[in-house]
LUMVO-187103 format. One record per residue (C-alpha): x, y, z negated; residue number from 0. Coordinates in steps of 0.05 Angstrom, whole numbers, always signed. Example, Ala and Ser with C-alpha at 12.3 -4.5 7.8 and 13.67 -1.06 7.14 Angstrom:
2
+246,-90,-156,0
+273,-21,-143,1
END
This chain:
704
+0,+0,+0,0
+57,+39,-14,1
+92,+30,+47,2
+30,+43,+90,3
+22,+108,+60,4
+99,+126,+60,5
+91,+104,+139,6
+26,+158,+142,7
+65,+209,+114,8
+127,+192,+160,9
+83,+194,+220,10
+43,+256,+202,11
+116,+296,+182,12
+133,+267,+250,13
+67,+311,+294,14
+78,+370,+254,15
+148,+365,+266,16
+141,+347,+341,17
+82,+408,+338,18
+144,+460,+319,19
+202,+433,+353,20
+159,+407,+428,21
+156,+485,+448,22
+224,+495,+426,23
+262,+440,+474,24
+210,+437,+530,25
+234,+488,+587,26
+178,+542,+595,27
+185,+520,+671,28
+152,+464,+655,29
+86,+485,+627,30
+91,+555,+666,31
+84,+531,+731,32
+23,+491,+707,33
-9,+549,+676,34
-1,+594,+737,35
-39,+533,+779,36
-87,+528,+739,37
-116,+606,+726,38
-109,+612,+796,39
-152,+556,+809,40
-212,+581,+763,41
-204,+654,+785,42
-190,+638,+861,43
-139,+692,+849,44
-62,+681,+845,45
-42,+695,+778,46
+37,+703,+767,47
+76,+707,+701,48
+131,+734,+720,49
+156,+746,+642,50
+174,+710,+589,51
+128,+663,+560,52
+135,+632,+494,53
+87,+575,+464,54
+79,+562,+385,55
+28,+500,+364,56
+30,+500,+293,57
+4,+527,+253,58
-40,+556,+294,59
-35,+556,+380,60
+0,+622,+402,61
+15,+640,+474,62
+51,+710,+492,63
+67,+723,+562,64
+107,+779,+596,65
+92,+823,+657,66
+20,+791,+680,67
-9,+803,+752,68
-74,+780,+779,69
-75,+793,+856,70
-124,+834,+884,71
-169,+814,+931,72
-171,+801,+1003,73
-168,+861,+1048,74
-158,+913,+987,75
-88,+920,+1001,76
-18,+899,+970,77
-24,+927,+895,78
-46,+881,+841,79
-121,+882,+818,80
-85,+878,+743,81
-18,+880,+705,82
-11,+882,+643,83
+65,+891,+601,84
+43,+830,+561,85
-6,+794,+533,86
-18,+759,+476,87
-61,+709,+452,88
-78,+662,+384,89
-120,+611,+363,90
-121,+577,+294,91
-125,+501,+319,92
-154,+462,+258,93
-222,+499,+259,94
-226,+478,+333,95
-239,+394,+304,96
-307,+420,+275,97
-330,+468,+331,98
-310,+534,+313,99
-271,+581,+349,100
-230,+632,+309,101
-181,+678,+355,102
-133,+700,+310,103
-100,+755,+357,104
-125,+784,+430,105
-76,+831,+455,106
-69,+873,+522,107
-7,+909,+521,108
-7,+971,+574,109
-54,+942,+625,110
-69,+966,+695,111
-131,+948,+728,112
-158,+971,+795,113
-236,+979,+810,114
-249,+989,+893,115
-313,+993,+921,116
-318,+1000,+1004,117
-391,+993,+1026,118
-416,+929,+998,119
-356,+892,+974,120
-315,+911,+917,121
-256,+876,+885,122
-280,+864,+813,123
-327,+798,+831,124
-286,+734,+824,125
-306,+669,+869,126
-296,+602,+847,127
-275,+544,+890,128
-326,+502,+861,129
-398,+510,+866,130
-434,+531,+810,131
-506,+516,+794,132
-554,+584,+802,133
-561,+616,+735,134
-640,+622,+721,135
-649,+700,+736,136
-687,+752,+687,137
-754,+775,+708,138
-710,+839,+727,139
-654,+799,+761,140
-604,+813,+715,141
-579,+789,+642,142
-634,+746,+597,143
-632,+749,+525,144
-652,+692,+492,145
-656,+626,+432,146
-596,+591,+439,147
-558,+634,+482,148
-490,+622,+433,149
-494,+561,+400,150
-421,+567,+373,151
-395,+593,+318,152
-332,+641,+326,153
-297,+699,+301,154
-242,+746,+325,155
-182,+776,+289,156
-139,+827,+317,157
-176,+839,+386,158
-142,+902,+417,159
-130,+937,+481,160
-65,+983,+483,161
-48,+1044,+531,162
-98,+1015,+587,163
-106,+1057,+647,164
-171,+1039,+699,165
-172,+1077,+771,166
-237,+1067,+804,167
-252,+1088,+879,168
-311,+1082,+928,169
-272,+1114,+981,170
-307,+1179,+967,171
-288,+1190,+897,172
-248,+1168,+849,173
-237,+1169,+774,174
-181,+1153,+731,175
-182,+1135,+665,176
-120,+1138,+624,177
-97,+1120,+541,178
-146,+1080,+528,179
-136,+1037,+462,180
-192,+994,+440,181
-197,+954,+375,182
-250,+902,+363,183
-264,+871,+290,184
-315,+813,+299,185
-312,+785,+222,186
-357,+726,+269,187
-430,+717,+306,188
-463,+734,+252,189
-440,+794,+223,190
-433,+868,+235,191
-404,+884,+296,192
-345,+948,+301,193
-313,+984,+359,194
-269,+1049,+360,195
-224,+1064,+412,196
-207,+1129,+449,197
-195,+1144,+533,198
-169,+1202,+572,199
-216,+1206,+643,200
-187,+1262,+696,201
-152,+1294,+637,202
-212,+1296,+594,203
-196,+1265,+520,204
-256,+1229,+486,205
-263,+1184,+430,206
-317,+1127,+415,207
-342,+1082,+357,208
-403,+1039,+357,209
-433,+978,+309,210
-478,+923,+324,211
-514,+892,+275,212
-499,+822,+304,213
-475,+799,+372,214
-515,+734,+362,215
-580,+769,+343,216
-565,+815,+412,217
-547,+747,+457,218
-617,+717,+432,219
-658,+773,+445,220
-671,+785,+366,221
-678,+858,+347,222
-611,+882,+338,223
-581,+954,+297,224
-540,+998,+345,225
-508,+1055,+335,226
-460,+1089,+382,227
-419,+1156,+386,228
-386,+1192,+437,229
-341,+1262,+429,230
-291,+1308,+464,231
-299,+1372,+499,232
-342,+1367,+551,233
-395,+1323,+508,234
-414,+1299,+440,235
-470,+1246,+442,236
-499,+1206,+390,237
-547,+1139,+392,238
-573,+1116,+321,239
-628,+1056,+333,240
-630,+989,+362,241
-629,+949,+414,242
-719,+925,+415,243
-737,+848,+406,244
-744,+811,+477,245
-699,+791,+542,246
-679,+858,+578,247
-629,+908,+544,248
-664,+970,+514,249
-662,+1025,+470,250
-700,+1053,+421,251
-683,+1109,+368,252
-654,+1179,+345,253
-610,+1213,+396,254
-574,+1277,+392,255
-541,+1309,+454,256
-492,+1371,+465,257
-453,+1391,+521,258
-417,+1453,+516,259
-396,+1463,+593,260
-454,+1417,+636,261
-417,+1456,+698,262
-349,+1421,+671,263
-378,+1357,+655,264
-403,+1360,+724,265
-341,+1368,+758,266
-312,+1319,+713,267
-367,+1272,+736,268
-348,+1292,+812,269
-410,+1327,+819,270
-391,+1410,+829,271
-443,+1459,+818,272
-452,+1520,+851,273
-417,+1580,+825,274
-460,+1618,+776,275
-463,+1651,+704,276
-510,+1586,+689,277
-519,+1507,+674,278
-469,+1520,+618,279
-489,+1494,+552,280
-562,+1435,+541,281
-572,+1401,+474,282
-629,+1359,+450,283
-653,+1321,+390,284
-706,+1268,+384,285
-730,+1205,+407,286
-704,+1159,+470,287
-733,+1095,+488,288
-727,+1049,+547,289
-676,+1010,+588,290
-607,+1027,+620,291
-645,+1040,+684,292
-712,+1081,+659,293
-705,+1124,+601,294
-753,+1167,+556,295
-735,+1228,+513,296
-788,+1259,+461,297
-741,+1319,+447,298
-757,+1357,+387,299
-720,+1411,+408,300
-689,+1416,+475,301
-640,+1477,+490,302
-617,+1498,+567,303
-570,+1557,+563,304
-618,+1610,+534,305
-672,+1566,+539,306
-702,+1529,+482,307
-770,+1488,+474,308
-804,+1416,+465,309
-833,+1368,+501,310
-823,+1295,+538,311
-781,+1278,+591,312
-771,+1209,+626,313
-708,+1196,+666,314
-703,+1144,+724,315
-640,+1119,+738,316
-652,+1058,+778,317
-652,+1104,+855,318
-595,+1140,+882,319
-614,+1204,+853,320
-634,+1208,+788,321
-716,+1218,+775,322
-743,+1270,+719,323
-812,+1283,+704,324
-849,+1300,+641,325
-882,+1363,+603,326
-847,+1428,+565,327
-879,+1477,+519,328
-814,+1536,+527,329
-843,+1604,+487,330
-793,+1641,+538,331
-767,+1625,+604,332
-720,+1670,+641,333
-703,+1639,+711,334
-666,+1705,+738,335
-602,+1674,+713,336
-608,+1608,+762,337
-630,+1653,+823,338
-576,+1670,+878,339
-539,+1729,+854,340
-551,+1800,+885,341
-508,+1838,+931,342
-453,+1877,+884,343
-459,+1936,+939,344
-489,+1997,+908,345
-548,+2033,+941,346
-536,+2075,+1006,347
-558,+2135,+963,348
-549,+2142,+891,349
-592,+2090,+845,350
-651,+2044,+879,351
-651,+1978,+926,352
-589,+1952,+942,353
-575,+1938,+1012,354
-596,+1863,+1033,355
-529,+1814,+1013,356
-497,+1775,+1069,357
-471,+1726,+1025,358
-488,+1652,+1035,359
-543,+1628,+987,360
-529,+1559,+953,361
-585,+1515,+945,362
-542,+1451,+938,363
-564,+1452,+861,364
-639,+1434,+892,365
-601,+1363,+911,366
-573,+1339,+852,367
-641,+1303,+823,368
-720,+1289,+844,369
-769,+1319,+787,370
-843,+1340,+780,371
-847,+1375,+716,372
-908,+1407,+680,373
-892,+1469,+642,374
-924,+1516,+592,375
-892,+1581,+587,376
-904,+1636,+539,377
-869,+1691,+573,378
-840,+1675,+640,379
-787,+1729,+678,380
-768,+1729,+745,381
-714,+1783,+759,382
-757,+1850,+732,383
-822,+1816,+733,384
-853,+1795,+674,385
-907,+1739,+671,386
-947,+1726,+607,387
-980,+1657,+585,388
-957,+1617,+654,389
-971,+1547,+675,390
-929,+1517,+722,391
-927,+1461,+759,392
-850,+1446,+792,393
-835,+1386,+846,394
-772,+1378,+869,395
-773,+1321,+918,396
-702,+1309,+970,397
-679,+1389,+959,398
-749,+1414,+978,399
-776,+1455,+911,400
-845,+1468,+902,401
-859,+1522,+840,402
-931,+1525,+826,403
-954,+1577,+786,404
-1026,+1541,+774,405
-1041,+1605,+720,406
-1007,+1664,+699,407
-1024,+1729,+665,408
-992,+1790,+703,409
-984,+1861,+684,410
-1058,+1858,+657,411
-1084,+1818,+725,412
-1084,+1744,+734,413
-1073,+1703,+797,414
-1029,+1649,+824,415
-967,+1640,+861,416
-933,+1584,+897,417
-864,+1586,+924,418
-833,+1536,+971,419
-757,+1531,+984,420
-736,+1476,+1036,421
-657,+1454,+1038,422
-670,+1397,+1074,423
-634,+1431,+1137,424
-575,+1463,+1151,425
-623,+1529,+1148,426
-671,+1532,+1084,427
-734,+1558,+1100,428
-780,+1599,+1041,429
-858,+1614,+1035,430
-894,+1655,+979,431
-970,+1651,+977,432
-998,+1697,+921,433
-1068,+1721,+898,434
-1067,+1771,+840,435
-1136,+1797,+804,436
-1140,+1861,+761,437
-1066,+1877,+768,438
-1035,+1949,+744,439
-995,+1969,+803,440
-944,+2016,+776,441
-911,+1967,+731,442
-911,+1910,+776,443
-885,+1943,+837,444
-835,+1983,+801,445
-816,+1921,+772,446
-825,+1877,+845,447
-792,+1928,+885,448
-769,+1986,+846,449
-829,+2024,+883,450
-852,+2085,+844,451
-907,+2116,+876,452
-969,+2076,+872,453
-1019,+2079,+810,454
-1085,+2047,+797,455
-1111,+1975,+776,456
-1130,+1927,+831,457
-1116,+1861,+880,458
-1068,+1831,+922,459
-1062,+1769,+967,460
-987,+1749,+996,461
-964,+1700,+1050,462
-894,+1701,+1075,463
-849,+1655,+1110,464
-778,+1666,+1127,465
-704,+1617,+1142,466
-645,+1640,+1126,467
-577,+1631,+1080,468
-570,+1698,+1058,469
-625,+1754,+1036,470
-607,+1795,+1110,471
-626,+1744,+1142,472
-687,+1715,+1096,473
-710,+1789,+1108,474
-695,+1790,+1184,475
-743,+1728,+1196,476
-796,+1744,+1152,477
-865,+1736,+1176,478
-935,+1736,+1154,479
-991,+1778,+1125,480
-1026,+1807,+1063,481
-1084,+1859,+1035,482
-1094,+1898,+976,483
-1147,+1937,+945,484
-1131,+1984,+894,485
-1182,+2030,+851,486
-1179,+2087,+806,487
-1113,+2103,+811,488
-1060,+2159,+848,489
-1004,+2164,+893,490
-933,+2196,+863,491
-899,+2246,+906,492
-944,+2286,+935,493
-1012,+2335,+925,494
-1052,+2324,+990,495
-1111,+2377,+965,496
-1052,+2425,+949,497
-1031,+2418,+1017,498
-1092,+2428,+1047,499
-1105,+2494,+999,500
-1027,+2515,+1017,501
-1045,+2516,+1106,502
-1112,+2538,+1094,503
-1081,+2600,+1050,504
-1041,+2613,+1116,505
-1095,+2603,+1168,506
-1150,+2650,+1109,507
-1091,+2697,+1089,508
-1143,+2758,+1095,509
-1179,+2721,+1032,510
-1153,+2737,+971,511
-1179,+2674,+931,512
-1140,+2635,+972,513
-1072,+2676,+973,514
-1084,+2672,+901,515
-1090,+2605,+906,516
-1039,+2593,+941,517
-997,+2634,+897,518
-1016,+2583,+839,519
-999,+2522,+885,520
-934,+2550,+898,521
-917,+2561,+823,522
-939,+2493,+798,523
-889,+2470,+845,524
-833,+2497,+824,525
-836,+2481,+756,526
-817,+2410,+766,527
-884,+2374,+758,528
-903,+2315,+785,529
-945,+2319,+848,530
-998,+2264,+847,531
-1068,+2246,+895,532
-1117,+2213,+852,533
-1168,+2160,+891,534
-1222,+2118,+872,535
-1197,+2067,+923,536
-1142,+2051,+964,537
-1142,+1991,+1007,538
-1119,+1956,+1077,539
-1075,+1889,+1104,540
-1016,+1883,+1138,541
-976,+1834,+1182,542
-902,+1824,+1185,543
-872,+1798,+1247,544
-786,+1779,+1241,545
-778,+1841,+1179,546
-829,+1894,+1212,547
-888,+1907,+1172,548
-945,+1936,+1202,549
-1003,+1965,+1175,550
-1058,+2006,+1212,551
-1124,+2003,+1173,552
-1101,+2047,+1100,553
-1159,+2077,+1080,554
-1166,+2112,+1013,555
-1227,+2156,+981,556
-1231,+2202,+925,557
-1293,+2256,+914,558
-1250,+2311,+946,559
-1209,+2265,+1003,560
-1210,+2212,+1058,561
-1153,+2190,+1078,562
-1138,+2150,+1138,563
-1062,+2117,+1143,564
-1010,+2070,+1187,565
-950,+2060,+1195,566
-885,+2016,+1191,567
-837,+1984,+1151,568
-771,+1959,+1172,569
-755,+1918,+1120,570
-686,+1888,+1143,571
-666,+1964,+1163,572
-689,+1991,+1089,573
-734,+2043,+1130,574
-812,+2067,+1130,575
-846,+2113,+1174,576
-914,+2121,+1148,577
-972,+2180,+1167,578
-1027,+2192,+1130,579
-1084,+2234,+1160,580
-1125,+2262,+1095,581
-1190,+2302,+1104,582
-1223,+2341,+1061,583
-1298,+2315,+1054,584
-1321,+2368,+999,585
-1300,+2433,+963,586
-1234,+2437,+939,587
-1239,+2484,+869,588
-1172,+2531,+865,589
-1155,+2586,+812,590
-1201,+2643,+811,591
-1250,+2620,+865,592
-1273,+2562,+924,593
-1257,+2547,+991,594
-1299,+2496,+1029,595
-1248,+2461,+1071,596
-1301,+2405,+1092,597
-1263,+2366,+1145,598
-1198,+2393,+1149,599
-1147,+2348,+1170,600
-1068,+2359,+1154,601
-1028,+2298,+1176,602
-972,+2282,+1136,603
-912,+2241,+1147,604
-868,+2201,+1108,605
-805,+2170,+1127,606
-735,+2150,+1109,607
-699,+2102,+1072,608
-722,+2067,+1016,609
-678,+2108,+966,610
-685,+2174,+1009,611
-758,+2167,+1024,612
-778,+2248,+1056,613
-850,+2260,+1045,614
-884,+2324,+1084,615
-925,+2362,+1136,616
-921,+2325,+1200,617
-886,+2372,+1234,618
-892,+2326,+1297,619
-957,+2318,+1308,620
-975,+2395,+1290,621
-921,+2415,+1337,622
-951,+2376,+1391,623
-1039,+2403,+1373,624
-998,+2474,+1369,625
-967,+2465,+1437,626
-1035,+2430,+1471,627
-1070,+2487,+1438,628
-1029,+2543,+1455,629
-1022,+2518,+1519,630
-1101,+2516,+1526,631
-1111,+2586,+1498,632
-1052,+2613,+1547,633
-1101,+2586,+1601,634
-1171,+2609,+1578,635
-1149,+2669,+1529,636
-1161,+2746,+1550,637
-1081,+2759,+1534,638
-1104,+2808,+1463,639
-1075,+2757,+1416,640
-1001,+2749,+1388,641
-949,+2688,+1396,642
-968,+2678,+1317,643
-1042,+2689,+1324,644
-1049,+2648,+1381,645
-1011,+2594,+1349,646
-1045,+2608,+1283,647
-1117,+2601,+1314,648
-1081,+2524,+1347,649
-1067,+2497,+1285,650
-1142,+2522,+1254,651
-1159,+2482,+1309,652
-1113,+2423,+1308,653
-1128,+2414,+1231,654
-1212,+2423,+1238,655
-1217,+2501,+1218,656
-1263,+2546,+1249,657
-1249,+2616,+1266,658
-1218,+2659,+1213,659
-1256,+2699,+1159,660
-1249,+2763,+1157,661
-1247,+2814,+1091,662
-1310,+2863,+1082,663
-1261,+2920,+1107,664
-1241,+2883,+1164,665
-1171,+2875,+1150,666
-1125,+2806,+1136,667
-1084,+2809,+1070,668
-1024,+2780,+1067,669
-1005,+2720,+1032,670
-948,+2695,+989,671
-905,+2654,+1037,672
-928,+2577,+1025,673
-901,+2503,+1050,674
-962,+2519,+1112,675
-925,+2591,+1135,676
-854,+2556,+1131,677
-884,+2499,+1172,678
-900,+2550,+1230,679
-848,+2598,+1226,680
-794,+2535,+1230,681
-838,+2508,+1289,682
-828,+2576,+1319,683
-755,+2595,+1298,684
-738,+2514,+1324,685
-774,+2525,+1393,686
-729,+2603,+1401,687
-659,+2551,+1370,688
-673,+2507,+1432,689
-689,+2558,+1481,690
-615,+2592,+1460,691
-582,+2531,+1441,692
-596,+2465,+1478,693
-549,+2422,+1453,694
-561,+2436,+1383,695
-596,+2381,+1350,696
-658,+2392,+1315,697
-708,+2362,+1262,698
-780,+2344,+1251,699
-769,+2333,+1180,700
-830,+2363,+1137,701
-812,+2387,+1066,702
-804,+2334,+1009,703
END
């Protein structure tokens, strides 16, 4: 008995012997070769060990090899798809006679690996020589969670990556990612899971950590603890949930989200924005559910730049552009800052519009995702227009936006707007359609178009279409038509019943109510106050056709004045040229008495550029009734009147006066000069400056 268990002993002291000394006097060209033939066999990829490699058995199975290479595959060229500087691995060996598997060390020393992509191959999917029986898909296709998924029991020691670097390109792109160290403690199957590590990617430093409350629970679709964290510069992102009960991989908890620079996460991402003072800070907190494909934010507060709010947001992420709908409450929203930015150019003439910019307008920001989004806005601005209580409805489907606003509360009007704007082609293409109730014109279209000179509470209805890339040629192409009715209001600039009491002072300057009229007129004026028309209506339409607006049917009333107007506008050129042709329809009340000036007509004309508009007399068209009507009384006339008197009795004419009153002595009195005598004598003293001086150019300017 004694010698049988001597000879056990012997015989046992003999294996762990042989287990220390075999690795030791067996060349490593014996079992490197095999090694080498055998990897490449089960990858279908030649695998060289060009190193060192060393072998321990006891106590536990060790294996370190030196300079490692996996060959890429075919047609990705010559460079290995991985090297590593070495790698290690151990395994204790008793634990392995009752089924377990404990790796006692996992070590990748400096390795290289190369990710290509070119059309529908890549280099990453390893083929076996031997066929393999079809794995039993997912309802989705991809990995099933499910009972007995690991049935063995393991656990990992020192599992650790070291100085990796990973290039990836799709022959398009391509991102590097450099440093990165991973550690892995896996106590085993059962028990908390933990991961740090930290990466540089295109120069970017970030650092991550994650647990797992068990990696069999996750394998056998069991509910499963996650939380994750990810921080650096461009982004700090954290996940604090777990992964939902059943086969696909979801998520479902807390998430917190801040990027400081989106526009430098976006080039980091190889996705540039376009230049702009925007896009440069989002956060969010609150609730995300769904899969790595679909996901669902509840964001209890959500933060764009300036802009903060609430609401639900669902992102698809299965397509090749990323899908967002959902609904936001924002209290403000203030979408001058994402608008192409205006011209720098100052105004041709002191403060006002801004010429049109020729710079390129970049909509490529309308093809980075597909959305429809629902939004309810409690003050909404667009440039200097500010819209009150808004609902709006945005699709954004292939670069083609669609911003309805479905209700919106406007300077004291309401209405709705919709605006298109189509990138689809190398030329975008814009529309407007807008219908606006009860509006207050002088705020709105000093805030619209820095227009000043309309007052009074009314409607509108827009429809424009234009192509272009910059606002030139937007304006160049614009086209389409609109009409407005305005009531109870004035026009800025200009006093059409003084003007009509100013000529009919000059034609009645025998009457000395109306010189003393005049006299008044001509003193208001000159103090600085503001000339205004009041009217109980004001209304017409208008077409544009390529930038020229056209209108021909103004028409405004008051109890004193009818007013008749047309015109155009060139919008691309900055310029109007506009006549109104008012008439008097009842008695106009001056200082100290009356003078019925029942259908007298005095065109006026107004003209220039938008910052240097000239309002006056139209001196044109009274130059041409004078001429016809001196011309006429030249013919018929007896040859007793003066050059002035005959051209004085004209313009009675041309404007609806009958002949002069005279005083109860017979005599005219003469009257202060006024805007209506300058008007004549210029016509006069320009007709003599032609006769003498024909190459002298002249004006038909009326007084501002």
């Amino acid at each position: 008995m004694k010698r049988l268990g001597l000879g056990l002993l012997v015989v046992v002291g003999v294996l762990i012997a042989a287990l220390f000394i075999l690795p030791a006097i067996i060349p490593a060209a014996a079992y490197k070769d095999r090694v080498e033939q055998a990897a490449s066999q089960a990858l279908n990829r030649d695998i060289m060990l060009a190193g060192d490699v060393r072998l321990t058995l006891f106590p536990r199975v060790q294996v370190q090899a030196d300079n490692v290479s996996i060959a890429n595959a075919d047609g990705f060229g010559e460079d290995a798809f991985a090297e590593m500087t070495q790698m290690r691995v151990g395994m204790e060996l008793l634990p392995l006679l009752s089924r377990r598997v404990e790796i006692t060390e996992f070590v990748l020393v400096e390795p290289v690996i190369r990710l290509e992509q070119r059309g529908g191959t890549n280099n990453w999917t390893f083929a076996s020589n031997e066929a393999a029986p079809a794995p039993v898909p997912s309802a989705s296709g991809g990995f099933v969670r499910q009972p007995g998924a690991l049935p063995i029991e393991a656990s990992f020691g020192d599992v650790r990556i070291e100085n990796a670097a990973i290039h990836f390109s799709d022959g398009t792109q391509s991102q590097d990612i450099t440093g990165l160290n991973l550690a892995i403690a896996l106590p085993s199957l059962d028990e908390e899971t933990r991961i740090e590590g930290s990466l540089a990617a295109n120069g970017e430093a970030l650092e991550f950590d994650a647990t797992l409350g068990s990696i069999r629970d996750f394998f056998e679709g069991r509910a499963t603890p996650l939380a994750l964290n990810l921080g650096g510069r461009l982004v700090d992102l954290g996940f604090d949930g777990e992964i939902p009960e059943g086969e696909a991989i979801a998520l479902a908890g807390d998430i917190r989200a801040d990027i400081p620079n989106i526009r430098a996460l976006a080039a980091f991402a190889g996705a540039e924005l376009p230049p702009g003072n925007n896009l440069e800070r989002f956060s969010t907190r609150g609730r995300i559910s769904g899969t790595t494909s679909q996901l669902a934010l509840t964001a209890e507060s959500l933060r764009l730049d300036d802009i903060t709010g609430s609401g639900g947001l669902t992102a698809d992420l299965s397509g090749a552009k990323p899908r967002i709908t959902g609904a936001l409450d924002l209290p403000a929203l203030n979408v001058t800052p994402y608008l192409p930015e205006a011209a720098d150019e100052a105004p041709a003439s002191g403060s006002g519009v801004p010429p049109w910019s020729e710079e390129e307008i970049d909509l490529a920001g309308l093809g980075l995702v597909n959305a429809q989004l629902d939004l309810t806005v409690g003050e909404l601005t667009y440039r200097d227009i500010e819209v009150s209580d808004a609902a709006l409805n945005v699709v954004l489907e292939n670069s083609r936006l669609v911003a309805r606003l479905q209700r919106i509360s406007l300077y004291e009007g309401q209405g709705a707007v919709t605006i298109i704007a189509n990138a689809r082609s190398a030329t975008p293409s814009f529309s407007l359609e807008a219908s606006l109730d009860g509006l207050d014109a002088y705020p709105f279209l000093q805030a619209a178009a820095g227009f000043e000179r309309l007052q009074g509470t009314g409607s509108m209805g827009l429809n424009f279409n234009a192509t272009g890339s910059s606002q030139a040629a937007i304006m160049s192409s614009l086209d389409g038509n609109g009409t407005f009715n305005f009531a109870d209001g004035a026009i800025v600039g200009i006093n059409i019943a003084q003007t009509i009491r100013n000529v009919s002072g000059f034609l009645n300057r025998d009457n000395a109510d109306s010189a003393d009229t005049s006299t008044e007129d001509s003193e208001s004026a000159e103090t600085g106050e503001t000339q205004t028309t009041d009217f109980t209506s004001l209304g017409g339409s208008f077409t544009i056709v390529d930038g020229q607006l056209s209108n021909q049917d103004l028409l405004m009333l008051s109890p004193l004045l009818r007013v008749e107007g047309l015109g155009n506008v060139n919008l691309p050129g900055q310029r109007v040229d506009y006549r109104l042709r008012p008439r008097a329809v009842a008695s106009i009340e001056g200082q100290g008495g009356a003078s019925d000036l029942q259908g007298v007509i005095v065109p006026i004309r107004i003209r220039g550029g938008f910052n240097d508009v000239s309002i006056g007399v139209d001196t044109e068209a009274v130059g041409r009734a004078l001429l016809q009507g001196a011309l006429n009384n030249a013919i018929g006339g007896d040859g007793s009147q003066s050059l002035e008197d005959t051209a004085r009795n004209a313009l009675r004419d041309a404007i609806g006066l009958g002949s002069p009153d005279t005083s109860d002595d017979g005599t005219d009195e003469d009257t202060q000069t006024d805007p209506a005598q300058q008007l004549l004598q210029g016509l006069l003293n320009s007709r003599r400056s032609r006769d003498t001086e024909p190459d002298e150019e002249t004006t038909d300017e009326g007084p501002n």
